[in-house]
N, C-alpha and C positions, 0 to 999 in steps of 0.2 A: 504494500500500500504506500502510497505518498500521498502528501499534503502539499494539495496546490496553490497556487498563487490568489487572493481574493481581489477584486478589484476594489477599488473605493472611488466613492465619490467624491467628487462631480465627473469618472473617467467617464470620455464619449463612449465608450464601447459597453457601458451597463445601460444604452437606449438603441444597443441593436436587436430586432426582434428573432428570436430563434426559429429554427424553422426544425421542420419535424424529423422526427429519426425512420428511416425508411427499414431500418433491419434490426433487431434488436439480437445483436452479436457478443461477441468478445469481448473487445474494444468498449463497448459501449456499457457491460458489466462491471469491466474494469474500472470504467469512467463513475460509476457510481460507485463503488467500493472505495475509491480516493476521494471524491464527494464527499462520501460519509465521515471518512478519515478525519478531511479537512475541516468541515459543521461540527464533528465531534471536539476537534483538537479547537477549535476559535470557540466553544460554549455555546453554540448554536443549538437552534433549534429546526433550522430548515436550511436548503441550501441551491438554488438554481445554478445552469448549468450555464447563466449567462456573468452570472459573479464572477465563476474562475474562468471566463472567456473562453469558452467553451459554448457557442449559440445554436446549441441542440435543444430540442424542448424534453431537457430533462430534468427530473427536480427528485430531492430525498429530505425526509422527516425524519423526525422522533421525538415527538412530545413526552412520551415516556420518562419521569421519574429517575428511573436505573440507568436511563440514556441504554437500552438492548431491546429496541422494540423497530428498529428502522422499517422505513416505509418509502420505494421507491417508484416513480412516476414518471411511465416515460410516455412522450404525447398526452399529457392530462387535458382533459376538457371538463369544464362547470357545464355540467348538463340543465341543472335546473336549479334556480334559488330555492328549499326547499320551505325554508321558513324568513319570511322579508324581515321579520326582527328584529332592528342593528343592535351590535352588543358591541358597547367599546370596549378599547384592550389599548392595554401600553406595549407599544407595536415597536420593537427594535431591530437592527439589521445587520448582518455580517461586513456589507458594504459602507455601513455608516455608523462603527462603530463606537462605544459610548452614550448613542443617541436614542433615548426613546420616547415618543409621540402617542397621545391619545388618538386612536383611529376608529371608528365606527365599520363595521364591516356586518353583512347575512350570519347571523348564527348557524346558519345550517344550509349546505349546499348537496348535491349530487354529483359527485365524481366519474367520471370513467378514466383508464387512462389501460396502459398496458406494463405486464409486470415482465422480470427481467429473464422470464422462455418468451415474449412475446404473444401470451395472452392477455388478452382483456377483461377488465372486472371492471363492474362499476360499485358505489358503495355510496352512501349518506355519512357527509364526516359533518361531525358540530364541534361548538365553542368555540377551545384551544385551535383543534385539528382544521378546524371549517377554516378561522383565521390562517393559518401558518399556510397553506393550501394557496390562497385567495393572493396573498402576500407572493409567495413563492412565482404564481403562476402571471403576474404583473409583470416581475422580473423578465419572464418570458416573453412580455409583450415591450420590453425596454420602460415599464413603469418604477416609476420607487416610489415607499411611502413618502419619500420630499415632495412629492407632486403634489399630495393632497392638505399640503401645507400651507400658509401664506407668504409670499413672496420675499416678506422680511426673517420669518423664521429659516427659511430656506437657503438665504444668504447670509445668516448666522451659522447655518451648519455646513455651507457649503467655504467659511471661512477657518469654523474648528476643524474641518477635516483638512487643509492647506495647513495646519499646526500639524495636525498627529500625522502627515502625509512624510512633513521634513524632519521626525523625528527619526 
């Protein structure tokens, strides 16, 4: 396993959109077994495969407590908001690290995605899970939680991270 490089903000290449994985191989195992590595070793809780510059639509979880429950997603799609709900959450990022933001997000979504033989499962993830999902899968669309911020707070963090960039 290795631990890969995470990008930080404001880099341009965390607002490129990944585009899907057509084979769900080797390579592409491996890719998430260092994912994990990396989410696990920075105290994460989620980790897109557009952070370590890597613009596959792939993503890995573990909300899990013991950090031994990982949960990988490769091509995810929100199928359906399940429950419209929003439940705020203090919403932090491997990309923008130190920073956490009150965010309102669906308590409850519909997941599909394919797992790493290259079947498909869909599932109903909530709360925690429904959050870290929703976050995660932004990533993949080159969103960050800075986005749904206000313009000043944004250039407040896009100032602290020019600190902890040159440290």
């Amino acid at each position: 396993m290795a631990t890969l490089k995470i990008l930080i903000f404001p880099d341009p290449k965390l607002r490129t959109v990944a585009k899907p994985i057509k084979d769900v191989n080797d390579s592409i195992r491996k890719l998430a077994e260092d994912m994990l590595e990396t989410m696990y070793s920075g105290e994460g809780i989620g980790l897109a495969g557009t952070q370590v510059d890597v613009h596959k639509r792939i993503i890995v979880i573990d909300v899990s407590n013991e950090k031994n429950d990982p949960l990988v997603l490769v091509n995810p799609v929100i199928k359906e908001v399940v429950n419209n709900e929003n439940k705020a959450y203090s919403e932090g990022c491997l990309s923008v690290p130190g920073i956490y933001e009150e965010l309102e997000r669906p308590s409850a979504v519909e997941v599909s995605a394919l797992d790493l033989d290259g079947k498909e499962f869909t599932f109903i993830a909530e709360d925690i899970l429904s959050v870290v999902i929703q976050h995660e899968m932004d990533h993949l669309e080159g969103k960050m939680m800075v986005d749904f911020l206000s313009n000043l707070k944004r250039e407040m963090i896009r100032k602290k991270m020019a600190k902890y960039k040159a440290t």
